[in-house]
Backbone bond lengths (Angstrom), bond angles and torsions (degrees), N, CA, C in turn:
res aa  C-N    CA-C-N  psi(-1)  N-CA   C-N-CA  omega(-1)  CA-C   N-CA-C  phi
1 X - - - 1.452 - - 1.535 110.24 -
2 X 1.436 114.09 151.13 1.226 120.37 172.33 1.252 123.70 -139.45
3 X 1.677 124.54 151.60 1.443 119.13 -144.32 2.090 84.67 -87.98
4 X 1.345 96.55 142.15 1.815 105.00 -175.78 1.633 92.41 -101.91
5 X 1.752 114.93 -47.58 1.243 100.76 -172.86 1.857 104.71 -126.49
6 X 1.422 100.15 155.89 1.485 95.78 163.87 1.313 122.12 -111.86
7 X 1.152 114.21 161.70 1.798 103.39 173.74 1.819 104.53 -144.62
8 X 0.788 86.36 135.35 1.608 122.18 -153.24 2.023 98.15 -67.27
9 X 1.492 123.34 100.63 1.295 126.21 176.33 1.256 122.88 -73.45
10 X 1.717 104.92 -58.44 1.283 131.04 168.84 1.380 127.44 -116.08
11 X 1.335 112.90 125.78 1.489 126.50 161.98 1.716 117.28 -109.16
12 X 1.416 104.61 140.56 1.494 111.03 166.17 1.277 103.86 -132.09
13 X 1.476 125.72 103.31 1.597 116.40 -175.29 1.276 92.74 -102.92
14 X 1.235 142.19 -4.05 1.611 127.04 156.80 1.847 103.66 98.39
15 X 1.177 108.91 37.80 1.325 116.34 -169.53 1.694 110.57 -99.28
16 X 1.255 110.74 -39.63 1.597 107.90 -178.83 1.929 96.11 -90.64
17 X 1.077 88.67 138.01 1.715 98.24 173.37 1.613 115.25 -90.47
18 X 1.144 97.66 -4.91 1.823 103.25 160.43 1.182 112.68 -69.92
19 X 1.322 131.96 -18.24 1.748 130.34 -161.48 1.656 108.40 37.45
20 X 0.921 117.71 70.36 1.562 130.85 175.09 1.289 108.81 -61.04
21 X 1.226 121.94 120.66 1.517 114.69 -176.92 1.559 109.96 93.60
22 X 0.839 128.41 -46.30 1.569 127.00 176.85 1.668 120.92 -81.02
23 X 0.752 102.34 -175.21 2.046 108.99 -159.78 1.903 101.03 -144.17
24 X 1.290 85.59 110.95 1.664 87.45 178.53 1.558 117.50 -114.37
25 X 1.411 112.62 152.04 1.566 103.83 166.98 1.731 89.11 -154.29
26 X 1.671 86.32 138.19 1.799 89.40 -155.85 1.655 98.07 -95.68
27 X 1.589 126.29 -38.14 0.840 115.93 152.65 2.026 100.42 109.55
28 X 1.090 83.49 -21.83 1.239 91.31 162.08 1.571 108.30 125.18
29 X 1.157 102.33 -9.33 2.088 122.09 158.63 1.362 123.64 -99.61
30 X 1.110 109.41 177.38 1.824 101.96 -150.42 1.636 103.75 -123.85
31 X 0.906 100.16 164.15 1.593 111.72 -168.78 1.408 126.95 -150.10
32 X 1.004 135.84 97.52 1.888 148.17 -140.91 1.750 106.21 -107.96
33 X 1.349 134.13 131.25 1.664 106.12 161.04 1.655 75.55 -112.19
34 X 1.590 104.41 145.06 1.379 112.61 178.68 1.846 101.67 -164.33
35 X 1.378 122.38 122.88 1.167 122.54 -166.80 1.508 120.36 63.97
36 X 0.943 109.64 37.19 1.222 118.40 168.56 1.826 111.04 70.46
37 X 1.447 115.14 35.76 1.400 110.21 -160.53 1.995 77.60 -161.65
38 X 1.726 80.24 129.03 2.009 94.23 174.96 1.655 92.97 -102.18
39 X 1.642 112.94 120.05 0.818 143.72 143.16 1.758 141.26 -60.87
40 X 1.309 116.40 107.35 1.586 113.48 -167.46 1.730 92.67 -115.18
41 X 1.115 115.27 140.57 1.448 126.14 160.77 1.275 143.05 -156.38
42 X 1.245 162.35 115.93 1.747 139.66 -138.79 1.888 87.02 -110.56
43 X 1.661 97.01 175.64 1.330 91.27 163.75 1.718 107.22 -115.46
44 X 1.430 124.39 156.59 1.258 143.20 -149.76 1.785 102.20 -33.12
45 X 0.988 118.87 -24.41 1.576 101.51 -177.20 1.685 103.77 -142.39
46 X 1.352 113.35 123.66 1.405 134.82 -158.25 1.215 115.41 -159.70
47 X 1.453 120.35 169.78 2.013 116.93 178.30 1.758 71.55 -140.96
48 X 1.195 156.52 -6.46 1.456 135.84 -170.70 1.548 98.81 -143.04
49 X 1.244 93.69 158.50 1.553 118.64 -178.03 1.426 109.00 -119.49
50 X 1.594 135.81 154.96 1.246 125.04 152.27 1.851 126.51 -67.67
51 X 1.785 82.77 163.05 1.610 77.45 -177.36 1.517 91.63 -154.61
52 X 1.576 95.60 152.62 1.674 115.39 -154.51 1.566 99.93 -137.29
53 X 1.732 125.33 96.80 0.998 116.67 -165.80 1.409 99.02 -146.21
54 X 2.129 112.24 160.88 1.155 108.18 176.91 1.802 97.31 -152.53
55 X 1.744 101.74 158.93 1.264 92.77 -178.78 1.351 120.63 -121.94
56 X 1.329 123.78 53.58 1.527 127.88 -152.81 1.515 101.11 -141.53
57 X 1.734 134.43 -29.95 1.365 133.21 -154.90 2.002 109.04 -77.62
58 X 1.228 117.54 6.25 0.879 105.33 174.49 1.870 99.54 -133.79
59 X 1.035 119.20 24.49 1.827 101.30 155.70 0.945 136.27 -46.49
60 X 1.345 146.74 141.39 1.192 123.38 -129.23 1.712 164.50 6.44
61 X 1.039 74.49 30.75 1.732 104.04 -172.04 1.452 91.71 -70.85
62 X 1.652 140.88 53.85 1.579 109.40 -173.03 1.602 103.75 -92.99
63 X 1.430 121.02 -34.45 1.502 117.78 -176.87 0.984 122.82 -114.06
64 X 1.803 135.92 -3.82 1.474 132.77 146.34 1.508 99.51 -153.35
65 X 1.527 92.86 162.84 1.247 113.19 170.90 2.110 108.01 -171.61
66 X 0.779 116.52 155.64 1.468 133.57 149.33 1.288 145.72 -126.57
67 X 1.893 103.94 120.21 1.758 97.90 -165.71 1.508 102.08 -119.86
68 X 1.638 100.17 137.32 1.445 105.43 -163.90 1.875 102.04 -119.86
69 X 1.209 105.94 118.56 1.974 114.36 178.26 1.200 103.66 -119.52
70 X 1.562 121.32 124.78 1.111 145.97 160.42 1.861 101.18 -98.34
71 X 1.228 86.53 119.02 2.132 91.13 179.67 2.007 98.43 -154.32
72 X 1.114 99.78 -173.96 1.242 109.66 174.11 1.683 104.56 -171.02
73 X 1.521 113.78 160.98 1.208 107.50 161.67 1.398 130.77 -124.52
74 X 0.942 126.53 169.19 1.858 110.63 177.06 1.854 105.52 -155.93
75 X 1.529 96.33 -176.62 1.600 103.95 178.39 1.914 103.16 47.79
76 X 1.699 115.33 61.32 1.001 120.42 -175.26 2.206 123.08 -65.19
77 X 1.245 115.41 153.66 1.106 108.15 174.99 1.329 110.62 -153.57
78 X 1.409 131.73 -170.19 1.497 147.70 -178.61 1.514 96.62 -76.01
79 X 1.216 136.15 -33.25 1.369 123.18 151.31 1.104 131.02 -98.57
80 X 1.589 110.32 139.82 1.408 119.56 -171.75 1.349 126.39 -101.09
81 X 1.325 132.33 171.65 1.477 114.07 177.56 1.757 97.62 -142.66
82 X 1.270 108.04 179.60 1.476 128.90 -134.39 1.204 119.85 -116.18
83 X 1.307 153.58 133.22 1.410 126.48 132.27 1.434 100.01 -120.23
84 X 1.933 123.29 138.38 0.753 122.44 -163.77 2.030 100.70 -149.70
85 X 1.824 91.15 143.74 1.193 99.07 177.98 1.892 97.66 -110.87
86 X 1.465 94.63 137.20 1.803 107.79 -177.49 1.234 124.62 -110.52
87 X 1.379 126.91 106.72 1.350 102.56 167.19 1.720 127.20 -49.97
88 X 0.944 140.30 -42.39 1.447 146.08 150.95 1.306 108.37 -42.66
89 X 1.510 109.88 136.58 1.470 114.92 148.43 1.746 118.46 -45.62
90 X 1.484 103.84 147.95 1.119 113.06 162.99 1.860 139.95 -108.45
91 X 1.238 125.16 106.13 1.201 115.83 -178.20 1.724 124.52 -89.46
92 X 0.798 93.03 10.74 1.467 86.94 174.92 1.975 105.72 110.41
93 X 1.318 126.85 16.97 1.651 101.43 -126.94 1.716 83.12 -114.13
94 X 1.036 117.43 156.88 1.729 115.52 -160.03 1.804 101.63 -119.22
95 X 1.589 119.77 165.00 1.430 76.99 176.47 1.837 75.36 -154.83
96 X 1.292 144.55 170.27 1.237 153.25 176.92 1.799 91.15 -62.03
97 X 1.587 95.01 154.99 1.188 131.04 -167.88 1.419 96.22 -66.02
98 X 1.535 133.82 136.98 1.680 112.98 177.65 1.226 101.30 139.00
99 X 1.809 97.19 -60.61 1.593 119.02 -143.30 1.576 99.58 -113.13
100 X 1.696 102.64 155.48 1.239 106.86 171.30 1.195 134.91 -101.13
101 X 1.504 140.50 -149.35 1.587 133.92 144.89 1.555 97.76 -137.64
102 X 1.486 96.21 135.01 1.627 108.44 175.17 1.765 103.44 -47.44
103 X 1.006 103.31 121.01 1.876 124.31 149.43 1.555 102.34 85.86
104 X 1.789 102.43 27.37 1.215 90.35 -173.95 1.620 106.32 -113.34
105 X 1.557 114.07 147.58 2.017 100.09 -172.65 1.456 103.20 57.98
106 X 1.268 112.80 26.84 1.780 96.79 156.07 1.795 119.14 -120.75
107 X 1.164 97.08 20.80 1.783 99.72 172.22 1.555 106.53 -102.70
108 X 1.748 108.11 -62.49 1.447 120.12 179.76 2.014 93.63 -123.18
109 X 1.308 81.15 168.55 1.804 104.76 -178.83 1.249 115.63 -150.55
110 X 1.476 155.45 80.88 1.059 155.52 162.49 1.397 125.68 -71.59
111 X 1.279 144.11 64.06 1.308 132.82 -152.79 2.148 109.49 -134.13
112 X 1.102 92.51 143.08 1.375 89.73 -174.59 1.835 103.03 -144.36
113 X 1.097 112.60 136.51 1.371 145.42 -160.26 1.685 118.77 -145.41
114 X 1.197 110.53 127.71 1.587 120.05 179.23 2.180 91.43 -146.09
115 X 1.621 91.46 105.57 1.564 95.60 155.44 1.473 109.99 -142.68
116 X 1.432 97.07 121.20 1.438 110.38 -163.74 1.476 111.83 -71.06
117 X 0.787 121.33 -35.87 1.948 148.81 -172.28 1.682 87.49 -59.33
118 X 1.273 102.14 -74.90 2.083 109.91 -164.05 1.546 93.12 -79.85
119 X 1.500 128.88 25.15 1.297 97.41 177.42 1.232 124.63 65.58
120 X 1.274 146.98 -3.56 1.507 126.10 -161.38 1.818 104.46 -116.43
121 X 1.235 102.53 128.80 1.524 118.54 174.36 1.586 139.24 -115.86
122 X 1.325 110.37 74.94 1.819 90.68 -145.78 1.885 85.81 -128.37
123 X 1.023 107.13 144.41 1.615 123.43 177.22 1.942 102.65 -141.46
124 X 0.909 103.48 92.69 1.708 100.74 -166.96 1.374 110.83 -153.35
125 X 1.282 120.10 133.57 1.310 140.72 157.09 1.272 133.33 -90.75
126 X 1.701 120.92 107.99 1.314 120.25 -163.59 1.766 100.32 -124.33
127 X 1.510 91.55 149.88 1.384 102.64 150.49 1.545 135.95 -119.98
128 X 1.173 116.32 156.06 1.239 121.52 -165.30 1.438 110.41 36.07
129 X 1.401 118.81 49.35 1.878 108.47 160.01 1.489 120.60 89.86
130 X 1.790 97.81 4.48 1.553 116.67 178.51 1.390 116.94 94.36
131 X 1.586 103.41 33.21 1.603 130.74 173.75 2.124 100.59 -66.78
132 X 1.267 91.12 -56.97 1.543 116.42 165.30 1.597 115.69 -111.27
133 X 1.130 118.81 116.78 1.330 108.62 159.14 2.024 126.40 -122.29
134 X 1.112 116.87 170.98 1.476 107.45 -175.73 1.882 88.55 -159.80
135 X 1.714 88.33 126.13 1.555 94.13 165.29 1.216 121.52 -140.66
136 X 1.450 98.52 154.19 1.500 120.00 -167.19 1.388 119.64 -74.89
137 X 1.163 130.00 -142.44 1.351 131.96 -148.50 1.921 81.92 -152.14
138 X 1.828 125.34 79.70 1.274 104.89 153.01 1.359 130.07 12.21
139 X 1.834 129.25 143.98 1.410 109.42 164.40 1.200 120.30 56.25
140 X 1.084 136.12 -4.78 1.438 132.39 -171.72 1.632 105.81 -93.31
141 X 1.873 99.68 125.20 1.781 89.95 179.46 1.561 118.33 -135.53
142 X 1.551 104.96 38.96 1.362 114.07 135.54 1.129 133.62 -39.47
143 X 1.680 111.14 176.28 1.562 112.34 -155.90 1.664 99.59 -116.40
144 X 1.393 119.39 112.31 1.397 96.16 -167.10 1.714 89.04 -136.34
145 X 1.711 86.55 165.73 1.594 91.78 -140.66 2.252 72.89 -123.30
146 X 1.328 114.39 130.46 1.417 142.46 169.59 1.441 111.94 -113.77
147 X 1.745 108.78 112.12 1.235 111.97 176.30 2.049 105.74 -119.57
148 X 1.096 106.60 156.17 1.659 90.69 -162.38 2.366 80.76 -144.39
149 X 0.968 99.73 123.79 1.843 117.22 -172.24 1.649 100.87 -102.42
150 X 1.445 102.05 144.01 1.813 84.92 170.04 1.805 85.49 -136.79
151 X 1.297 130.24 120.98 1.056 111.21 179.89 2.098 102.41 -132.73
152 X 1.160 107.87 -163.60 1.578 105.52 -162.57 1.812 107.61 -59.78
153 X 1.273 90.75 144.97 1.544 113.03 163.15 1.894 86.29 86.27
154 X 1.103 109.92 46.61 1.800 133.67 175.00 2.021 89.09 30.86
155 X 1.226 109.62 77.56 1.531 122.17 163.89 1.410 106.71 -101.75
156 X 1.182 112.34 118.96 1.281 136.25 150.67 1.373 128.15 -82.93
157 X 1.526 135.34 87.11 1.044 128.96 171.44 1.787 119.84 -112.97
158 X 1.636 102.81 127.35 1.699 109.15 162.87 1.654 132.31 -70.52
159 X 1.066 101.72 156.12 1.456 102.88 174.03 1.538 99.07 -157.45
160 X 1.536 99.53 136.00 1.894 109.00 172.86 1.836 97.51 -115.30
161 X 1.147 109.56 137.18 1.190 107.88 167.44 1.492 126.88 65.49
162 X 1.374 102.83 0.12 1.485 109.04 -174.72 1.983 107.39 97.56
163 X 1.299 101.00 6.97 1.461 93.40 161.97 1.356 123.65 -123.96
164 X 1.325 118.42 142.44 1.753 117.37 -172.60 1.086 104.25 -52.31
165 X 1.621 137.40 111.10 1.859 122.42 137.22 1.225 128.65 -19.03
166 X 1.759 109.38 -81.56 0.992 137.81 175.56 1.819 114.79 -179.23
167 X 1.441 100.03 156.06 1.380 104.00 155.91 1.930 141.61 -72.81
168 X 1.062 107.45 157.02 1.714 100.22 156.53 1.763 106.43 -179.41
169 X 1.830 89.52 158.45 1.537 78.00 -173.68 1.405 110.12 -110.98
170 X 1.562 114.77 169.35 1.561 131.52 -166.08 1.081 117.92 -155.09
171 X 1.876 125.45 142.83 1.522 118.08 143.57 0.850 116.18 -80.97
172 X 1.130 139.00 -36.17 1.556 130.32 167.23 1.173 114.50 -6.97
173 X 1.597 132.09 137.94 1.269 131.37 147.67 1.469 111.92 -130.81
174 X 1.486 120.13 146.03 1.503 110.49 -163.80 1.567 98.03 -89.46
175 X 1.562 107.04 164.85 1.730 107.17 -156.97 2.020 89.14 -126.08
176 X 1.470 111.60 -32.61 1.502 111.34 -165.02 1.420 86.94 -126.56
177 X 1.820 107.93 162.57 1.439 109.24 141.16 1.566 115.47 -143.20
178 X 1.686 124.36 154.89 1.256 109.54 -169.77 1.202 85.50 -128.66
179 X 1.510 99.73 169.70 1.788 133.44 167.45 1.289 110.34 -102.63
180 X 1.026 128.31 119.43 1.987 115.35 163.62 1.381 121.84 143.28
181 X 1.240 134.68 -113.61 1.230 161.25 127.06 1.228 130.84 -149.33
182 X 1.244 126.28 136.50 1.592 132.28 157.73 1.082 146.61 -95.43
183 X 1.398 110.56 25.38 1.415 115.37 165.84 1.630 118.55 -102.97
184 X 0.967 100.10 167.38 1.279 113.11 -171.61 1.958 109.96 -118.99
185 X 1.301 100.68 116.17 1.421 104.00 -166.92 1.437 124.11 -82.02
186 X 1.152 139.32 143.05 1.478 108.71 175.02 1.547 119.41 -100.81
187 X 1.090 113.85 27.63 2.020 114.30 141.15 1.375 110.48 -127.42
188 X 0.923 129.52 176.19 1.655 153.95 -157.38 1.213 75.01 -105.85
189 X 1.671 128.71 151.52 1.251 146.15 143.19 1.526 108.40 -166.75
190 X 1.450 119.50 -168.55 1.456 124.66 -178.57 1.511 120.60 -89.99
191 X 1.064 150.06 106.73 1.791 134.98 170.37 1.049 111.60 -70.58
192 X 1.755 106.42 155.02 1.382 125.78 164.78 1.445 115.29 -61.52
193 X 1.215 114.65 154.52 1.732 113.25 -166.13 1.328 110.87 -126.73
194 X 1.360 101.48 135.97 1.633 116.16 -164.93 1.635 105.70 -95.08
195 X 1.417 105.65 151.12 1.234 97.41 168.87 1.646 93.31 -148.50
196 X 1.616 118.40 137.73 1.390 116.14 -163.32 1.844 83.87 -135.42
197 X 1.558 95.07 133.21 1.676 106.73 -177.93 1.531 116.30 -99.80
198 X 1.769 105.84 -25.05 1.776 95.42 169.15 1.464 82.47 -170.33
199 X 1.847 127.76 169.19 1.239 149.45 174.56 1.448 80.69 -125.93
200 X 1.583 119.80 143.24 1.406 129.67 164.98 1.774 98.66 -148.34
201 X 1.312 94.83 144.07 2.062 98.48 -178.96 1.584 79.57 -141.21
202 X 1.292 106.64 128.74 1.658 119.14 142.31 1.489 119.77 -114.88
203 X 1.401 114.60 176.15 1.152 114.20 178.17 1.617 88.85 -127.85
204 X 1.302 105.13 160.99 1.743 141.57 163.62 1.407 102.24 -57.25
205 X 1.766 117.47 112.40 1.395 143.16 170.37 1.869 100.55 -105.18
206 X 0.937 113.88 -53.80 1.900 101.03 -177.59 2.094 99.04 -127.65
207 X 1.341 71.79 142.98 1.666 93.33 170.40 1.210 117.20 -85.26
208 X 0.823 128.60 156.30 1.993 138.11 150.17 1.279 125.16 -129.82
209 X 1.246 130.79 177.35 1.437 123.06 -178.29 1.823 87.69 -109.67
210 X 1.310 112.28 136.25 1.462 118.16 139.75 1.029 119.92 -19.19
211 X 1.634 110.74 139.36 1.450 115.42 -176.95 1.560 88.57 -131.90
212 X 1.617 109.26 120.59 1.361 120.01 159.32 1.554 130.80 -37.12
């Protein structure tokens, strides 16, 4: 079976600057919702980034759902920043550059990075740990829109822009999702800056059968 229609559970169009419902820790960088677009940014020398997270948008999410992020990034650097779906709850909890946190960035991974010095160039969207992956264009600070489907027989399918990535399957279901980064670097420098235009999750209202 396949989902024919969706219907729309959750919206965050980024309109109240309270972030109602969400959990912030800025970290010592700043973070704006203004025009309808949540803004993250540090100033030139920092070891932390903000982060904008919640652990409630997928309850009952066990056999479909669809989550759709329109973000972009700009003013690139040697640090990168994040949007991430977790199987684990999230508390807020930060950890040195290196290291990870159990169940965290292993459903979705959105992260983009330009450091010219170490060489490293990566603008890419993965699932499950590079089960699926899709990459971008370095530097690039267009507006691109990530939709991620979970439908029967635990299918996971991506889409950037309105085109399929790819599929794969999972029990996994993600429990948190954050904005930002959480590591903690060991020099002060500048981050790349996020800008996220809406989070949307629907769930599956009519079925269909697959069409060969």
């Amino acid at each position: 079976m396949k989902c024919l229609t969706w219907g729309n559970t959750f919206a965050e169009e980024f309109t109240d600057p309270a972030l109602s419902g969400w959990s912030v820790s800025l970290g010592g960088g700043q973070q704006q919702v203004s025009d309808s677009v949540l803004h993250q940014w540090t100033q030139p020398s920092t070891d932390r980034f903000p982060l904008l997270w919640r652990n409630d948008l997928f309850q009952g999410a066990v056999n479909d759902f669809a989550l759709e992020i329109r973000f972009r990034h700009s003013d690139f650097t040697a640090y990168g920043t994040t949007i991430a779906l977790n199987s684990a709850p999230y508390d807020g909890s930060r950890v040195p550059a290196g290291q990870t946190l159990p169940g965290i960035e292993d459903v979705l991974s959105i992260h983009h990075v330009v450091d010219r010095v170490g060489s490293v160039y990566r603008f890419s969207v993965t699932l499950f740990r590079g089960r699926v992956v899709w990459n971008g264009t370095p530097g690039d600070t267009a507006w691109h829109i990530v939709r991620v489907t979970l439908e029967p027989d635990n299918l996971y399918t991506l889409y950037v822009d309105g085109q399929r990535a790819g599929s794969t399957k999972s029990t996994m279901r993600p429990t948190s999702i954050y904005i930002g980064n959480p590591t903690i670097q060991p020099w002060f420098g500048a981050w790349t800056q996020l800008h996220v235009d809406y989070v949307r999750i629907s769930r599956c209202v009519i079925w269909g059968p697959c069409q060969s």
